[in-house]
C-alpha positions as CSV (number, residue, x, y, z in Angstrom):
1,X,22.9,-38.4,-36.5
2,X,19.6,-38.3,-34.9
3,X,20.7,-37.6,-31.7
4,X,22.9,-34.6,-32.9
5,X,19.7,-33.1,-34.8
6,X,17.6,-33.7,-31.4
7,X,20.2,-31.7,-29.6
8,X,20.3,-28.8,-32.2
9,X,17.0,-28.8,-32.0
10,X,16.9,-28.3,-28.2
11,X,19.0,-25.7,-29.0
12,X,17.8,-24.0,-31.3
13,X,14.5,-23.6,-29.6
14,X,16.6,-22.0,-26.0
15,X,17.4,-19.1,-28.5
16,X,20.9,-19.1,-27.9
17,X,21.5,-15.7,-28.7
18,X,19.0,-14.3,-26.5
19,X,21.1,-16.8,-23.7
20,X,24.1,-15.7,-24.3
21,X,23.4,-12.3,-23.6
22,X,21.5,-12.1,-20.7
23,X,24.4,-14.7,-19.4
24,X,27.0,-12.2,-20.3
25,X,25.1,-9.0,-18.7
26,X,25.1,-11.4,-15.5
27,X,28.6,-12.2,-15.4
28,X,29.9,-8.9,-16.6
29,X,27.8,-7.5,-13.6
30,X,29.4,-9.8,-10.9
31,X,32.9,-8.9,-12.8
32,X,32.2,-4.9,-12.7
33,X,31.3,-5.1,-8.8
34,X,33.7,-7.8,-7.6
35,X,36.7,-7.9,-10.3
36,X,39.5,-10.8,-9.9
37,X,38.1,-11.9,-6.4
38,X,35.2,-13.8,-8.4
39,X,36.1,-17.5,-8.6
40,X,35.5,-19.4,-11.7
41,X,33.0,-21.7,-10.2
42,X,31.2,-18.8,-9.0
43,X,30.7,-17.5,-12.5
44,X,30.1,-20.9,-13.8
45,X,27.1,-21.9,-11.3
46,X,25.5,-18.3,-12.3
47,X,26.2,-18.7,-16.2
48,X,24.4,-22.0,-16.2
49,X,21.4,-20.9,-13.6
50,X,20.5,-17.3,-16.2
51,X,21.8,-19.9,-19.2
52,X,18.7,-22.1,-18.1
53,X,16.3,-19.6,-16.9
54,X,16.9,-18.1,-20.3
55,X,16.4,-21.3,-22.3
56,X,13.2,-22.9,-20.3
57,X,11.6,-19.0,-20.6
58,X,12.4,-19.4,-24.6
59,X,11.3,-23.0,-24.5
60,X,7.8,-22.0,-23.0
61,X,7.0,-18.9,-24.7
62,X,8.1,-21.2,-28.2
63,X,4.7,-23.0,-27.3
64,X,2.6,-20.2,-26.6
65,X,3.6,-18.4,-29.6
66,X,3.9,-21.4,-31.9
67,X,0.3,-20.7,-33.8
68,X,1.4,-17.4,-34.7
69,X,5.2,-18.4,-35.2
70,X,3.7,-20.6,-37.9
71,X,2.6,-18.0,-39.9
72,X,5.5,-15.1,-39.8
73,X,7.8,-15.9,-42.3
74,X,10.6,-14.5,-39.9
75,X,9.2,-17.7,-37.7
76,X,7.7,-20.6,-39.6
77,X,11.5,-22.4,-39.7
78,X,11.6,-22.5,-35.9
79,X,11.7,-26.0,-34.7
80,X,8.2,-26.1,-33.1
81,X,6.1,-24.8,-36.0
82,X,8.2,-26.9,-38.1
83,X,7.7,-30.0,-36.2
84,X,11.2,-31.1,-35.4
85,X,10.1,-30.7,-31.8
86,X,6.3,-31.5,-30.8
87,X,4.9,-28.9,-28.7
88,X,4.1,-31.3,-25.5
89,X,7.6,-31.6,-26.2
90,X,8.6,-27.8,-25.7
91,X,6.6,-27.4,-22.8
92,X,8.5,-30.1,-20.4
93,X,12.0,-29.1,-21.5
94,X,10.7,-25.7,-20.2
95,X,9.5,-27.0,-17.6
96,X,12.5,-28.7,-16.6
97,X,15.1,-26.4,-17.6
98,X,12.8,-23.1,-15.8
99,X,12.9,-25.7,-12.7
100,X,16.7,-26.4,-12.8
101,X,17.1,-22.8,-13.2
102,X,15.3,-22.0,-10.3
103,X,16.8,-24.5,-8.3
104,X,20.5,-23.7,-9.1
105,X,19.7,-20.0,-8.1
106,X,18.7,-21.0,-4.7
107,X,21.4,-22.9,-4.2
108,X,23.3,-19.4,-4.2
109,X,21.0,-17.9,-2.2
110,X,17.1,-17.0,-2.0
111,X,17.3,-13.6,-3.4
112,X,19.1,-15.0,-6.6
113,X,15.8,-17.5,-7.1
114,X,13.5,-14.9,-6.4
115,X,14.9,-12.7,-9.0
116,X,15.0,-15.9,-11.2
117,X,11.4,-16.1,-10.8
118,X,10.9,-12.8,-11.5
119,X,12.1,-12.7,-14.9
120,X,10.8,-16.2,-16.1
121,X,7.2,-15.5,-14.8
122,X,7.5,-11.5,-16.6
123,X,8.7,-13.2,-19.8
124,X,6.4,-16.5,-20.0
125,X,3.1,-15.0,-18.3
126,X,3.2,-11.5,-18.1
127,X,4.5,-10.8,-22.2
128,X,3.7,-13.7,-23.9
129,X,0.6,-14.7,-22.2
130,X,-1.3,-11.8,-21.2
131,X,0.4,-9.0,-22.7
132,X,2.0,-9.6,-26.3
133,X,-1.7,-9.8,-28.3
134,X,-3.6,-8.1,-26.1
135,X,-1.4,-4.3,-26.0
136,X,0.9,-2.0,-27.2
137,X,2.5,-1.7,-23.5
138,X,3.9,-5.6,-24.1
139,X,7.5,-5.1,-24.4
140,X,7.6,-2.2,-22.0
141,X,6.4,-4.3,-18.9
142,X,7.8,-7.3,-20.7
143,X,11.3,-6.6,-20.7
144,X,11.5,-6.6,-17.2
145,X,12.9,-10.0,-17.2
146,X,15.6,-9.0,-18.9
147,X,17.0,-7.0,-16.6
148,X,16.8,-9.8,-14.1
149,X,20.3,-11.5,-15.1
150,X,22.5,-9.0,-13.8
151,X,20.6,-8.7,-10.5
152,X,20.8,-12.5,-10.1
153,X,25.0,-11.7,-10.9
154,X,24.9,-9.3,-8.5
155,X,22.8,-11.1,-5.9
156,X,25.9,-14.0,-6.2
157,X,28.2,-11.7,-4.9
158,X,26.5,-9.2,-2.2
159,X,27.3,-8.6,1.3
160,X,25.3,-6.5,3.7
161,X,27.6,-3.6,3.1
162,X,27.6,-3.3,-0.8
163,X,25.3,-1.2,-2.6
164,X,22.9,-2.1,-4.6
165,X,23.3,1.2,-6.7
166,X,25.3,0.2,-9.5
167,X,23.5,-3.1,-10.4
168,X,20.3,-1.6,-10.2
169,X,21.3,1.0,-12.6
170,X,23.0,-1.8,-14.9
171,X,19.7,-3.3,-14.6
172,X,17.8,-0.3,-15.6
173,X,20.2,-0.2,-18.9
174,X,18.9,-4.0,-20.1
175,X,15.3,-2.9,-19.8
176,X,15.7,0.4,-21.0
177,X,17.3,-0.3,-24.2
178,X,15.2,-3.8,-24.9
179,X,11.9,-1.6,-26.3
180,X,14.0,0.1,-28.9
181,X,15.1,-2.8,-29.9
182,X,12.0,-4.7,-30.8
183,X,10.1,-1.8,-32.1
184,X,12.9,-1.3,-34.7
185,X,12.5,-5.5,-35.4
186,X,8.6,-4.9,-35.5
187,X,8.7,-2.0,-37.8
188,X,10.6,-3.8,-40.2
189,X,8.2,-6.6,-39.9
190,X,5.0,-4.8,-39.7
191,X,3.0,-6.6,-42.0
192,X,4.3,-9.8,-40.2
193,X,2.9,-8.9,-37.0
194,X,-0.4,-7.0,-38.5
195,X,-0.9,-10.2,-40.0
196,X,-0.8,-12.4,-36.9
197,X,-2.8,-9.5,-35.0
198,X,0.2,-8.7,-32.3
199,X,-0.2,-4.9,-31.5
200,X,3.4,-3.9,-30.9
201,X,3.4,-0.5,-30.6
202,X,5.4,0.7,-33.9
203,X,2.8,-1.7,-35.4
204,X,-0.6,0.0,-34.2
205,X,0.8,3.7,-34.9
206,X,1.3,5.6,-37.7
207,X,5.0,4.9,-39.4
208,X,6.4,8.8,-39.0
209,X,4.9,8.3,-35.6
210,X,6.3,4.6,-34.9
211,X,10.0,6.0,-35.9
212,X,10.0,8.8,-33.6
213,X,8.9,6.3,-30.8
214,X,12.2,4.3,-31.9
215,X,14.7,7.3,-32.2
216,X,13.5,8.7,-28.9
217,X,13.9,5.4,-27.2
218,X,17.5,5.0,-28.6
219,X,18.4,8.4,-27.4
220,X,17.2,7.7,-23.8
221,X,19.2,4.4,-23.9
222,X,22.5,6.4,-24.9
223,X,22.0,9.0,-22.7
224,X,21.6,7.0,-19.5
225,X,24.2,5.0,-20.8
226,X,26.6,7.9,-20.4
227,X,24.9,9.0,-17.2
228,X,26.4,6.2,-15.5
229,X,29.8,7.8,-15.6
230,X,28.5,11.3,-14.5
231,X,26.7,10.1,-11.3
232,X,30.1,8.5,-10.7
233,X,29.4,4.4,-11.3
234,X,32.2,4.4,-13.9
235,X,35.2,6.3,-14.6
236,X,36.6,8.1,-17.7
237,X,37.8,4.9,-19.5
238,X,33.9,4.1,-19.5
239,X,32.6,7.4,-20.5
240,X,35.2,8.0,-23.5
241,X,34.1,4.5,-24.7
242,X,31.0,4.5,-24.1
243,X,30.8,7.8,-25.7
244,X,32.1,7.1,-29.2
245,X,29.7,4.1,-29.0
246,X,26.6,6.3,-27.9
247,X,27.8,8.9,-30.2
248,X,27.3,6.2,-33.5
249,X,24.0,5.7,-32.0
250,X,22.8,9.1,-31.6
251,X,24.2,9.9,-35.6
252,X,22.2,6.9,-36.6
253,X,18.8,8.3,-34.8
254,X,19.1,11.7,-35.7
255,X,19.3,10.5,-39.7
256,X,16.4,8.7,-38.5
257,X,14.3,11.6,-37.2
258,X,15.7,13.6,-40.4
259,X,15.0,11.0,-42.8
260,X,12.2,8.4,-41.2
261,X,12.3,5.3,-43.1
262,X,12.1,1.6,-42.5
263,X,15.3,1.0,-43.9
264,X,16.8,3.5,-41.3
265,X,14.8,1.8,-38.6
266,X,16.3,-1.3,-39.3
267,X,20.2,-0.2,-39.3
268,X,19.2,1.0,-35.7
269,X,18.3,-2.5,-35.0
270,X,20.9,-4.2,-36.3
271,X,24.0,-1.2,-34.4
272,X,21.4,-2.0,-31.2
273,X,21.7,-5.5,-31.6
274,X,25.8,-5.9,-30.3
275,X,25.5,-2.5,-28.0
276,X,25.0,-4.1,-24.8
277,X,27.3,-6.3,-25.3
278,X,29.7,-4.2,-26.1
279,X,28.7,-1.3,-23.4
280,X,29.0,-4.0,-21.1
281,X,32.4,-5.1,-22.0
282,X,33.4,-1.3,-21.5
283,X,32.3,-1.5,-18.1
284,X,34.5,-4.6,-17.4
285,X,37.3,-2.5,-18.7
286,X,36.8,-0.1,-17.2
287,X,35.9,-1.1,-13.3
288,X,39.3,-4.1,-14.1
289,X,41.6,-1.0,-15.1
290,X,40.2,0.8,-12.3
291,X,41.6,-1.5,-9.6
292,X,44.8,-2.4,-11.3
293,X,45.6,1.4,-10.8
């Protein structure tokens, strides 16, 4: 029993959610530029190298937030400011599991630990370090990292010959529509974060003002989303797909813009909340059917 709590605990605190996405825009990415020619242990060793990246990076910044996670009520029940895992604790599973990480990408190849690095150093040091209580800019330059998964997937899989255009614009997507995302979570939670002194932008601005921010955000995300079928990455599968999904997105932030409340804010966080995955799926589908053909 304890040792089944001690394990859900570790769990817990990799935020497996978080994980599992950034895992899936890695894979799909190596999926969408190399199709059935990927073998399984190819997948696997990239899963578990972003799985870990992604867990140590959780596991560290759970210690360098867990003064202020102990005061949010969206927070307190996490399992460092609730004690089930001492914070000494957090800090060498992060440690370890960052390491692993790090090791398991070079093991690929270099460029797959250097874009490791990349996103574990953005996410621990550059946003929760320096930038999450110091300015409004924190998730802009923090979300870097989360673009890093699918170049790590597509890192796996390059040659000298491929370009490098399609994963940096898949890239590009993650970070683009990771702002929006927050800021609609912060809004919702203002107080929380005004209370723990963490200037996220749609906390330090106006609320009309904070809302636009969101809506205009969420509109850039669909509409570079759909550019990636007109500059000719994906085909028409993709771009009538993609397009019914954008289009529930752009309905949802124009009611926003006409009707700016919280309430609205929040459905746009909760329709953004499956929309990678499920623009990322659609490029699977579409690049799979694509060579079928």
């Amino acid at each position: 029993m304890g040792l089944n709590n001690s394990i859900k605990n570790y769990y817990d605190l990799s935020k497996p959610q978080i994980m599992y996405l950034l895992v899936f825009t890695a894979i799909a990415t190596m999926i969408v530029n190399k199709g059935f020619s990927n073998s399984i242990i190819d997948l696997a060793i990239v899963a578990i190298a972003v799985g870990f990246g992604s867990a140590g990076s959780s596991a560290l910044t759970g210690y360098i937030d867990r003064d202020i996670d102990q005061i949010m009520d969206r927070t307190k029940n996490r399992v460092v400011p609730t004690g089930k895992i001492k914070p000494v604790n957090s800090v060498i599973y992060g440690l370890i599991i960052s390491s692993l990480s790090l090791i398991i990408a070079y093991t690929i190849n270099p460029l797959c630990a250097i874009f490791m690095f990349i996103g574990i150093f953005d996410n621990v040091v550059i946003y929760s370090l320096l930038l999450k209580r110091r300015h409004s800019s924190n998730i802009i330059l923090g979300g870097i990292s989360g673009g890093m998964p699918v170049l790590i997937g597509y890192s796996a899989i390059t040659t000298p010959e491929t370009s490098w255009l399609t994963a940096l614009l898949m890239s590009a997507l993650v970070i683009i529509w990771i702002p929006a995302h927050i800021w609609s979570l912060a809004l919702y939670f203002k107080e929380e974060y005004q209370k723990v002194n963490v200037p996220m932008l749609t906390v330090v601005t106006k609320e009309k003002l904070s809302i636009r921010y969101i809506a205009i955000a969420s509109i850039i995300t669909v509409i570079f989303t759909l550019a990636l079928y007109f500059i000719g990455v994906f085909g028409i599968i993709y771009l009538i797909l993609a397009g019914i999904i954008g289009g529930i997105m752009l309905i949802l932030n124009i009611q926003l813009l006409v009707t700016p409340t919280r309430k609205r804010a929040w459905t746009i966080f909760k329709y953004s909340s499956p929309y990678l995955y499920i623009i990322f799926m659609v490029m699977i589908i579409d690049s799979l059917i694509r060579i079928t053909i």
